[in-house]
Every structure is written in C-alpha cells, then in structure tokens.
C-alpha positions as CSV (number, residue, x, y, z in Angstrom):
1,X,29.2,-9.5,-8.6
2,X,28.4,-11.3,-12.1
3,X,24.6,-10.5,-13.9
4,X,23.6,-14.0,-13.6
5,X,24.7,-14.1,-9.4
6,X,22.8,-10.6,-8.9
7,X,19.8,-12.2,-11.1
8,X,19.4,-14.8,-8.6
9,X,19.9,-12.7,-5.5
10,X,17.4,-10.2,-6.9
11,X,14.8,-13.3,-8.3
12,X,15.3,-15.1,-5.0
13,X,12.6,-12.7,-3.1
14,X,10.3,-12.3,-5.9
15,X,9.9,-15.9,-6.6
16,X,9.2,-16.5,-2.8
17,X,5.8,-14.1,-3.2
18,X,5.0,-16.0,-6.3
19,X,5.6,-19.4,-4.5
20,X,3.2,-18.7,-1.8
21,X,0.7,-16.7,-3.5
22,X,0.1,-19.7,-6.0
23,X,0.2,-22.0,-2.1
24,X,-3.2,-19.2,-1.4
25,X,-4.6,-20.0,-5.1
26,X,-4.2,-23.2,-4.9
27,X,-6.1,-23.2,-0.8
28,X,-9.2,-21.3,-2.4
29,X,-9.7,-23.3,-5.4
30,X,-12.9,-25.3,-5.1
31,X,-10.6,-28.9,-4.9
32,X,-8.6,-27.6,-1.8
33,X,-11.9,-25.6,-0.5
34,X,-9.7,-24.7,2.6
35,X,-9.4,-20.5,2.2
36,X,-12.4,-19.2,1.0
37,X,-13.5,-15.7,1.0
38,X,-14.8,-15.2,4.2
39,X,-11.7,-17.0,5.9
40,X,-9.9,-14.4,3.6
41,X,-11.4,-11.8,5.1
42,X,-11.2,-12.7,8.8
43,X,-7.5,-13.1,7.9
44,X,-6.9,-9.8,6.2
45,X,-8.6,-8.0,9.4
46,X,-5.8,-9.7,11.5
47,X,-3.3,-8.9,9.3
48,X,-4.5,-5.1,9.6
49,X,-5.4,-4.7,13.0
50,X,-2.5,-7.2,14.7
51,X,0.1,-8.8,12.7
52,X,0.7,-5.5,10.3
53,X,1.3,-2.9,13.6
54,X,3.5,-6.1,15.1
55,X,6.0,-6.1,12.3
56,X,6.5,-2.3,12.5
57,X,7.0,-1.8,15.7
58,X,9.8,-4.8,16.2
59,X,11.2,-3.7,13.0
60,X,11.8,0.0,13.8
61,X,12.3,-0.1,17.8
62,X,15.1,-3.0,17.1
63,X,17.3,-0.9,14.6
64,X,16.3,2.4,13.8
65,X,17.6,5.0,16.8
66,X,16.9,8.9,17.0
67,X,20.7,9.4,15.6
68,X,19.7,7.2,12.7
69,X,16.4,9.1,12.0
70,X,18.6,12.9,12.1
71,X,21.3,11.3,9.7
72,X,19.1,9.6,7.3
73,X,16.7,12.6,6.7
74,X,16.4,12.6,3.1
75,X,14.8,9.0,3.0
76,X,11.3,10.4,3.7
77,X,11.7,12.9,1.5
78,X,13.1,10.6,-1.4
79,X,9.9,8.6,-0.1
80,X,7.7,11.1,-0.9
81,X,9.0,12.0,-4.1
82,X,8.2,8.3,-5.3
83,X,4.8,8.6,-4.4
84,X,4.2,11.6,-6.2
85,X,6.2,11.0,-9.4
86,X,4.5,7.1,-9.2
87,X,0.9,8.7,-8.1
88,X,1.2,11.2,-11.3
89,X,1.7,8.9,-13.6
90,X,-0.7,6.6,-12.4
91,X,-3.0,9.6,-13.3
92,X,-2.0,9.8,-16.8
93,X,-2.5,5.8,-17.4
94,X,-6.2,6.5,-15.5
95,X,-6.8,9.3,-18.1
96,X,-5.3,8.0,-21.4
97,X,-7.1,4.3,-20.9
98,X,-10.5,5.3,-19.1
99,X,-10.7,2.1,-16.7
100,X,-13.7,1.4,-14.6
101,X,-14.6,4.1,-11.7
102,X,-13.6,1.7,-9.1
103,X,-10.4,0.8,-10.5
104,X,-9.2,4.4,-10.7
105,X,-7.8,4.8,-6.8
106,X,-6.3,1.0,-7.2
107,X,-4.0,1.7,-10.5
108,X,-3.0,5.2,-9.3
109,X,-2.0,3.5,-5.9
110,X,-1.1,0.6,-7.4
111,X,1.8,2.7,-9.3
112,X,2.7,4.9,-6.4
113,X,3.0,2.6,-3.6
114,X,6.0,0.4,-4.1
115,X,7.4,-2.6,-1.6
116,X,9.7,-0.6,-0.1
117,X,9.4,-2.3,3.4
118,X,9.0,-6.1,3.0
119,X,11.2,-6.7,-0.3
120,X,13.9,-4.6,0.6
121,X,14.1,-6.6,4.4
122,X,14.7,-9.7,2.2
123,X,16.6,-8.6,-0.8
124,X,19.1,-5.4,1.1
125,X,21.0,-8.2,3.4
126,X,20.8,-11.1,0.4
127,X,23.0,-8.2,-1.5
128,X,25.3,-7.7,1.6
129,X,25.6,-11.5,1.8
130,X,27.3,-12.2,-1.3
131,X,31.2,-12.8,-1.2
132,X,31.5,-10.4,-4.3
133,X,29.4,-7.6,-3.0
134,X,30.7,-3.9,-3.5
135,X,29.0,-2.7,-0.2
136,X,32.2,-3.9,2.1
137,X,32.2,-5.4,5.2
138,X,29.1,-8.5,5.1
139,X,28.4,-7.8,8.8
140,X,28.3,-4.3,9.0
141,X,26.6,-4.1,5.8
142,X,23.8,-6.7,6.8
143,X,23.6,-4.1,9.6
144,X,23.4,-1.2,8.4
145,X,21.2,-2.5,5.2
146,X,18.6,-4.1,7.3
147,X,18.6,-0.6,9.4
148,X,17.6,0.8,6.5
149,X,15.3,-1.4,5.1
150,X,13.4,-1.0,8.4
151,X,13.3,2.6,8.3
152,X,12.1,2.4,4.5
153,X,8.9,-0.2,5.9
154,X,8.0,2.3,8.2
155,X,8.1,5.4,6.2
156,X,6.4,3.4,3.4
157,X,3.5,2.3,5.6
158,X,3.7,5.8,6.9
159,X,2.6,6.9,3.2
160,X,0.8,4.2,2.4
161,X,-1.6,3.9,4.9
162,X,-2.5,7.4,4.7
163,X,-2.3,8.4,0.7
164,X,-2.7,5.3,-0.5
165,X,-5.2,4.2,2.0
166,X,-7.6,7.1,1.6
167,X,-7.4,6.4,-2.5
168,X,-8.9,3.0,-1.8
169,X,-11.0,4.2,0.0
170,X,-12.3,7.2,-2.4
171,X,-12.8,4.9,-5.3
172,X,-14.8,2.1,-2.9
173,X,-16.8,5.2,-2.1
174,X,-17.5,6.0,-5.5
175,X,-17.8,2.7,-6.6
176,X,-20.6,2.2,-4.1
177,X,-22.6,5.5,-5.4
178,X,-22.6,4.7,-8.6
179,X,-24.0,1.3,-7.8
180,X,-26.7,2.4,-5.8
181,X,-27.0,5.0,-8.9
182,X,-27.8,2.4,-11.0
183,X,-29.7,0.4,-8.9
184,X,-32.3,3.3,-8.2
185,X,-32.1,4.0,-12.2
186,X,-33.0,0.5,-13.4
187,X,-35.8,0.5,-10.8
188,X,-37.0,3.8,-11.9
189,X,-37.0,2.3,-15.7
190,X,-38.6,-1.2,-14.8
191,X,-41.4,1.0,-13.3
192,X,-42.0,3.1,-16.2
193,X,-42.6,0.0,-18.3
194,X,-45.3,-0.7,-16.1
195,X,-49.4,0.2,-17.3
196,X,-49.9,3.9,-16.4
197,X,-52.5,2.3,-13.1
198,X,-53.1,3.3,-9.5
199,X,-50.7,0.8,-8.8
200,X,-47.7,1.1,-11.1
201,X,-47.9,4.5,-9.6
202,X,-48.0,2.8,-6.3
203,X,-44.7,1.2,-6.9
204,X,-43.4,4.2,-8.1
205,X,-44.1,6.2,-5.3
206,X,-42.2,3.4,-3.2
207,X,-39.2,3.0,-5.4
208,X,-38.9,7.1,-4.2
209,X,-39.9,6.7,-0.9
210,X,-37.3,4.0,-0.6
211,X,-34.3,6.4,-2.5
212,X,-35.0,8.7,0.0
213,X,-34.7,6.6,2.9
214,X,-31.9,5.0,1.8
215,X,-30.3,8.6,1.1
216,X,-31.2,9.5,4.8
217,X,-29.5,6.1,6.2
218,X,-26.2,7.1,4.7
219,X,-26.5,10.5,6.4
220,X,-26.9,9.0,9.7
221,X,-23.9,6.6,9.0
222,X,-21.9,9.3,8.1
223,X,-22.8,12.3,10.3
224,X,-19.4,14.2,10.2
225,X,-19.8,14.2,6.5
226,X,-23.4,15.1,6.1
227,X,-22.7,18.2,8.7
228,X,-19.9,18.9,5.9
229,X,-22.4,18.8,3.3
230,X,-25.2,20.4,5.2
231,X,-22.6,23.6,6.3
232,X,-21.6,23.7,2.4
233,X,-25.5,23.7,1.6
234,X,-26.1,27.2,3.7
235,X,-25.8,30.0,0.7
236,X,-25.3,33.0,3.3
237,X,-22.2,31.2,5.1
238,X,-19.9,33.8,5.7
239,X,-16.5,32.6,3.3
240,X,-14.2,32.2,6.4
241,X,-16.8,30.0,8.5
242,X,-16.7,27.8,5.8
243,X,-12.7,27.5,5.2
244,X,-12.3,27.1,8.2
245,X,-15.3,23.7,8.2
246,X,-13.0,22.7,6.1
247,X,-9.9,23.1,7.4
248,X,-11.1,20.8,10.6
249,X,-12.5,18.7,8.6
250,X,-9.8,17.8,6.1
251,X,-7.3,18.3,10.3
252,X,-10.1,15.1,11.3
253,X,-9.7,13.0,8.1
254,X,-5.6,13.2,8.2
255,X,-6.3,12.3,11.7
256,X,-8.4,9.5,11.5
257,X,-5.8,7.7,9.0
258,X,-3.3,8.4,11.2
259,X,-5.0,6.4,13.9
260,X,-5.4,3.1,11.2
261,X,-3.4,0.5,13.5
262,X,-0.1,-0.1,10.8
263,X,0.5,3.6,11.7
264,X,0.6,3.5,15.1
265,X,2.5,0.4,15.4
266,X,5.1,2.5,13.6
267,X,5.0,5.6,15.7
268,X,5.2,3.6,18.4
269,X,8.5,2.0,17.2
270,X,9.9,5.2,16.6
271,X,9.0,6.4,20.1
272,X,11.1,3.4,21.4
273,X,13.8,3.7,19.4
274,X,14.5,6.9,19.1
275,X,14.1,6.9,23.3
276,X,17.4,5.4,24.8
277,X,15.4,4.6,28.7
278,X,12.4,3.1,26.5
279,X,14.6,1.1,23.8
280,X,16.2,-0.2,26.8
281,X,13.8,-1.5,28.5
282,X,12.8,-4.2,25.7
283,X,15.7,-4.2,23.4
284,X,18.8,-6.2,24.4
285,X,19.7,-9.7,26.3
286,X,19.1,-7.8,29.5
287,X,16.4,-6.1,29.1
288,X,13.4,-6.6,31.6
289,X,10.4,-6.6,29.3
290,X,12.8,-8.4,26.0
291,X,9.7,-11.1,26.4
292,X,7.3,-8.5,25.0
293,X,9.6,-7.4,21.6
294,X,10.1,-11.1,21.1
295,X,6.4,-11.6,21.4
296,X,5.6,-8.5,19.3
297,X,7.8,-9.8,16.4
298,X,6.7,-13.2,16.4
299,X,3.4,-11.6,15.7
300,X,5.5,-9.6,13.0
301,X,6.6,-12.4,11.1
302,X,3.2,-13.4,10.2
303,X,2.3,-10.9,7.7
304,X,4.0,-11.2,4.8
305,X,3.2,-15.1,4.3
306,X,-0.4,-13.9,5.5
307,X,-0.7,-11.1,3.0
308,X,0.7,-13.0,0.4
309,X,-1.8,-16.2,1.1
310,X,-4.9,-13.8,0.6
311,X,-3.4,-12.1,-2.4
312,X,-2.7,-15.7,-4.2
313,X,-6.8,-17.0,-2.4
314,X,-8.0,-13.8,-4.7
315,X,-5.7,-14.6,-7.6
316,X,-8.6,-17.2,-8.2
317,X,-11.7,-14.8,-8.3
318,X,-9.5,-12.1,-10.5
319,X,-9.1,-14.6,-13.2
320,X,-12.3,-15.8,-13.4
321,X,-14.3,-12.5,-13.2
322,X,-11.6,-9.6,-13.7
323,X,-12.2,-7.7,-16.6
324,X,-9.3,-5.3,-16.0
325,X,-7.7,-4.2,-19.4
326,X,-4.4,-5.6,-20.6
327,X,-3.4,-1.8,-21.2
328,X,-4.2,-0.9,-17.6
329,X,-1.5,-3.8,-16.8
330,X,1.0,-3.0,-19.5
331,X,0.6,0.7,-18.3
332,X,1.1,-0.2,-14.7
333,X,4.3,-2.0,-15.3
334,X,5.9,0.7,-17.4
335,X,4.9,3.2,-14.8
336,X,7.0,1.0,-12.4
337,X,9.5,-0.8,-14.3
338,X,10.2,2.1,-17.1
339,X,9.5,5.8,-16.0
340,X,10.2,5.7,-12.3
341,X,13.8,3.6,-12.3
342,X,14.9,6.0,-14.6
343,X,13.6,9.2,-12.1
344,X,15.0,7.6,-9.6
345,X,18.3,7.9,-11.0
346,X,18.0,11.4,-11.6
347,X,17.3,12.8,-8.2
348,X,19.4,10.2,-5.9
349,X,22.2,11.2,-8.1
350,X,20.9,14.5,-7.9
351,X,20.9,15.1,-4.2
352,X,24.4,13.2,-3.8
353,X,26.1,16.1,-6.0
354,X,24.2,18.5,-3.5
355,X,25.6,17.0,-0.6
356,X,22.2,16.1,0.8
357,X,23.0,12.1,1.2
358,X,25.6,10.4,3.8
359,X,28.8,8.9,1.8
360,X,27.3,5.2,1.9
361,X,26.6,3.8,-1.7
362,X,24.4,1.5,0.1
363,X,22.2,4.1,1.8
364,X,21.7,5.4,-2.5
365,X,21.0,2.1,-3.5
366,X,18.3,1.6,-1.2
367,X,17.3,5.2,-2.3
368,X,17.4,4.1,-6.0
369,X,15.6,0.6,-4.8
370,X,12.5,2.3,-4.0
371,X,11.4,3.6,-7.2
372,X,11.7,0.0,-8.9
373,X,10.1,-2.4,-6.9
374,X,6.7,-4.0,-7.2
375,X,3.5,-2.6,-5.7
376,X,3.0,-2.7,-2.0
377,X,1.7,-5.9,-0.6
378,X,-0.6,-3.6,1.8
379,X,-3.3,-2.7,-1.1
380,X,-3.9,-5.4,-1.4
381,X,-5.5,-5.4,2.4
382,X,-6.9,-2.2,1.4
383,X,-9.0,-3.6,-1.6
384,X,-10.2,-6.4,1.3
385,X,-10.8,-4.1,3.8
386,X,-13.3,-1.7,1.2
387,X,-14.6,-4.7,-1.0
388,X,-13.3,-2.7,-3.9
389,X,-11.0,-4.1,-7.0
390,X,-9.7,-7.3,-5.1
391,X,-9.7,-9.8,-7.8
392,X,-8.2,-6.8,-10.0
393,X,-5.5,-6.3,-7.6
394,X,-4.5,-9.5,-7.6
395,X,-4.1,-9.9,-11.3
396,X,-1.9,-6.4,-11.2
397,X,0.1,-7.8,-8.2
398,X,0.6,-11.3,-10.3
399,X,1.8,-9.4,-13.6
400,X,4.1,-7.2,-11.8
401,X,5.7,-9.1,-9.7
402,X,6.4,-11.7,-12.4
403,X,7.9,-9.2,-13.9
404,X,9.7,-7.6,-11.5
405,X,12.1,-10.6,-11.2
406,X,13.8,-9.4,-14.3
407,X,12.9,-5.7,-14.2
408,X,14.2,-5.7,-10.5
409,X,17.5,-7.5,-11.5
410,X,18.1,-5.3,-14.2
411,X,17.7,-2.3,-12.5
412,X,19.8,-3.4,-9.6
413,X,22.4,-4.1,-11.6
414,X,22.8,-0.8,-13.4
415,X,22.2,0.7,-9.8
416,X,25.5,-1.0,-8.5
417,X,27.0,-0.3,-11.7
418,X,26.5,3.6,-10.9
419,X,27.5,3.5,-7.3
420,X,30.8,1.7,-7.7
C-alpha cells in the first residue's frame, strides 16, 4: 500500500469529525440559532446516560467472546500503559507552562486519553479493505480488526470514564473553589472600602454570615465528603481508624465511577459476550430477543455524530472567549503526535520479543494505534457534564485532530512498515 493510498485511508476518518464538527459550529452560530447551549447540554446528557452505554454494549456483546478476552490479554495492559505514559507527560506540559487551575485535569486527560474506540472502528476495517493491504485475507481481517477495535472502545471507556472522568471532575471542583474564593475575597475588599459606620460593619458582618452559610450548604451537598473531612479533623483518631476511612472511602469513589452509565453498558457487554447461553439469546438471525441488540445499536450509532455536533456547537464559544495558550496546544500535540508514537513502538515491539502478543501483525498495529490517535471524543462530554473548560476543549480537539490527519498517516505508515 502506496503513502499517498494509506494518507487517504488514514485522512478519510479524521476529516469525517472535522466535517461534522464544523456542521455543529455552523448550528450554534447566531445565523443558524438552531443548537444553542442548552440544547447542547440536553444532548450531551443523552449522549452520556443513553446513546454512550448503547454503543458499548452492541459493540462488545456482538464480537468480543470470553476466548477473545483470555487471548487478547495484553490489550488492557498496553491500554494502561498509554494512559500513564500520556497522563505523565500531560503533567510535565501542566508544570513547565502553568495553565489556568481549571484547565489542568482537561490537558493532562486531554493527553492521556486517546480515541481508541470510535477512530479505530472506522479506520482498523478501512486498512483491511484496501486491495494492497499487508493484513491478508479482507474478510477475515475486517473481522478480526473490527473485533479488536471493539475490545479497544470498551477498555478505553473503561479507563476513561474512570481516570479520565474523575480528572474532570477534580479540576471542575477546584475550579469552582477558587471561584467562590474569589468571589468571597472581592466582597470582603469592596467592604473594606466602605466608611468605618455601623453599617459598613453591618454589611460586613453579612458578607461572613453569608461565607459561612454557603460553606455549610456544600457540607450538606456533599455529606460523604464532609464525614471525610470531619473524621480527618479529630486529632486523637487512632492511625488505623483513619486508614481505614480512607480506604472505604477512596473503595466508594472507585465505585461510584464504576456505576457512570458508559461503564456499565460495557460490563454488560462483556457479560453477554463472554456468556455463550446469554450471547445467544440476542446475537444471531435466530435469536429470540435479536430485536433488542438491533434496538440497542441503533441507539449506538447515535453518538459519535452526537458527540461530534456538540464538540463543533462549542467550537464557537472556544474561539470567541478561550484564552487557552498556544503552548498548551503545541504541547498537547507533541505529547500525542511526538513522544507517545515513538513509546509505543518501544514496548509493542517490546512485548512481541517477550512472547507476550498473539502472532497477528494486526493485533500490534492496533496496539501501536493507540498511542497515536487524537484525544477521546468522551472529554469532551465530561467538560459538559462539569461546566469546566468546554470552549477550551474544543479548541484542543480542533487543533489535534487537524493534525492528526497527517500525524496519524504518518505514523501508520511507519507502523506497517515495522510489522511487514
């Protein structure tokens, strides 16, 4: 397969995200005035709740089985590895440029988190399908390719919805803190510029009152975390009381993202196909209940063109009011483009001279795959969900991906290169 042919297999998926997400721009401009932010928002909680879970479970109960999950071990552990080599140097772009507070749990996620579900469903059997491919047989390899793919979505979303999700979530905390820091602060100030009378004092005495009760409202939102707090507050807690406060507590929080609705769509479709009585039941032209799979994935199809709608309906804010560096994005695309390809060369090749891989190139390529694509589509759902860094995230996910229709290409071809 020549550059140029790979160049447009490898473009062809890329340029689909930009297509649409400029279709989403162009809805929540104030001309079109058909998708503005609260529609965007409504649509982001379906895509979370129903269309997100949907797309898993059809996905992994259609292709993945329990001999597949055995045999393919070392994807989850490749899986992880990207996360942590992407999440550290997401931490050394956070340090050596200093962004906002906010921004901090959106860049390191941002570099950690790649596609590795959606893109690789699109762009794995586009390989496969070329006459001149070097993965053999086009059938077996659209297969076996989009088995994979499938078992890379779910993994991802696995890892994404629980590390990448409670980053979000830490720096909308934070960002939130430090607002109401400041607010209390420039209240406090406006109030000392006030004449030293019984009322300035008044006012003053209100602005505190009011700190205080808004301090006490977050407690009562939050009661597992201010039990935390208030068990951490006791000086003569005996040491293993409190490890073990925290043990539960950090047990409930791993919990709790387990139970986000992406997740158990997908350990639902494992359960089904990894259990032969259960896969057969909704799998196949003669199964009894193949009405609810077919329903399930025609709720699947809708999220990427959802997801990629509301990125391209933010697109418009993030130009207009993001103030994100342009060495937060030149950092965030070497991070992906530059320093994790070239990892992920090392350790799939690596683990093949260990013996730890089956004797498919195309199960490595896939391997190599997820260190190089762009950033997952799902943050950008995140950033929704917490009102934290949208307009940001869509001027990152704009910037890489336009630049992933080269960097991707590239590094595809040198991946093929290496495996044949």
């Amino acid at each position: 397969m020549g550059f140029w042919t790979l160049f447009e297999v490898a473009s062809m998926p890329i340029l689909q995200v930009l297509i649409i997400s400029l279709l989403g721009a162009f809805l929540a401009t104030d001309y079109c005035k058909l998708f503005p932010e609260d529609t965007r928002r409504s649509l982001n909680k379906l895509v979370f709740v129903v269309f997100t879970p949907s797309l898993m479970f059809a996905s992994l109960a259609k292709t993945v089985t329990l001999q597949d999950i055995i045999s393919w071990w070392f994807m989850p552990v490749n899986m992880g590895i990207t996360f942590l080599v992407g999440g550290i140097v997401g931490w050394f772009v956070v340090k050596i440029l200093r962004p906002k507070p906010h921004l901090e749990g959106l860049i390191i996620a941002t570099c950690s988190a790649g596609n590795v579900g959606n893109l690789l469903l699109i762009l794995v059997p586009a390989v496969c399908n070329e006459d001149r491919s070097p993965f053999g047989n086009r059938d077996v390899c659209n297969s076996v390719g989009l088995s994979y793919a499938s078992f890379s979505m779910a993994l991802g979303g696995f890892y994404i919805w629980t590390i990448s999700y409670q980053m979000i979530k830490s720096s909308a905390v934070k960002s939130k803190a430090l607002e109401a820091a400041e607010e209390f602060v420039s209240k406090v100030e406006a109030n000392n510029n006030l004449d030293a009378t019984a009322q300035s004092q008044l006012l003053k005495e209100r602005n505190e009152e009011g700190a205080i009760t808004t301090v006490a409202t977050k407690e009562v939102e939050d009661p597992e975390q201010h039990a935390i707090v208030s068990q951490e507050s006791r000086p003569k807690q005996e040491g293993k009381g409190l490890l073990w406060v925290n043990v539960v507590a950090f047990l409930r929080q791993i919990l709790k993202e387990l139970m986000a609705p992406p997740t158990l769509g997908a350990i639902a479709g494992f359960v089904f196909g990894a259990t032969v009585w259960l896969r057969k039941l909704i799998i196949g032209e003669g199964a009894p209940l193949r009405v609810m799979q077919d329903s399930i994935k025609l709720l699947g199809d809708a999220t990427i063109p959802c997801i990629t709608l509301i990125i391209g309906g933010n697109l418009i804010g993030g130009l207009r009011s993001s103030k994100i560096k342009p060495l937060v994005i030149v950092g965030v695309v070497c991070a992906r483009y530059v320093v994790q390809p070239v990892i992920g060369i090392w350790v799939v090749k690596a683990a093949a001279k260990l013996g730890l891989l089956p004797s498919d190139p195309l199960f490595s390529y896939v391997l190599m795959l997820q260190f190089t694509v762009p950033p997952a589509s799902n943050i950008g759902t995140m950033t929704q969900l917490f009102d934290v860094g949208q307009e940001e995230c869509s001027v990152l996910f704009l910037w890489t991906y336009l630049v992933a229709a080269f960097a991707l290409t590239t590094w595809s071809t040198i991946f093929m290169w290496i495996l044949t």
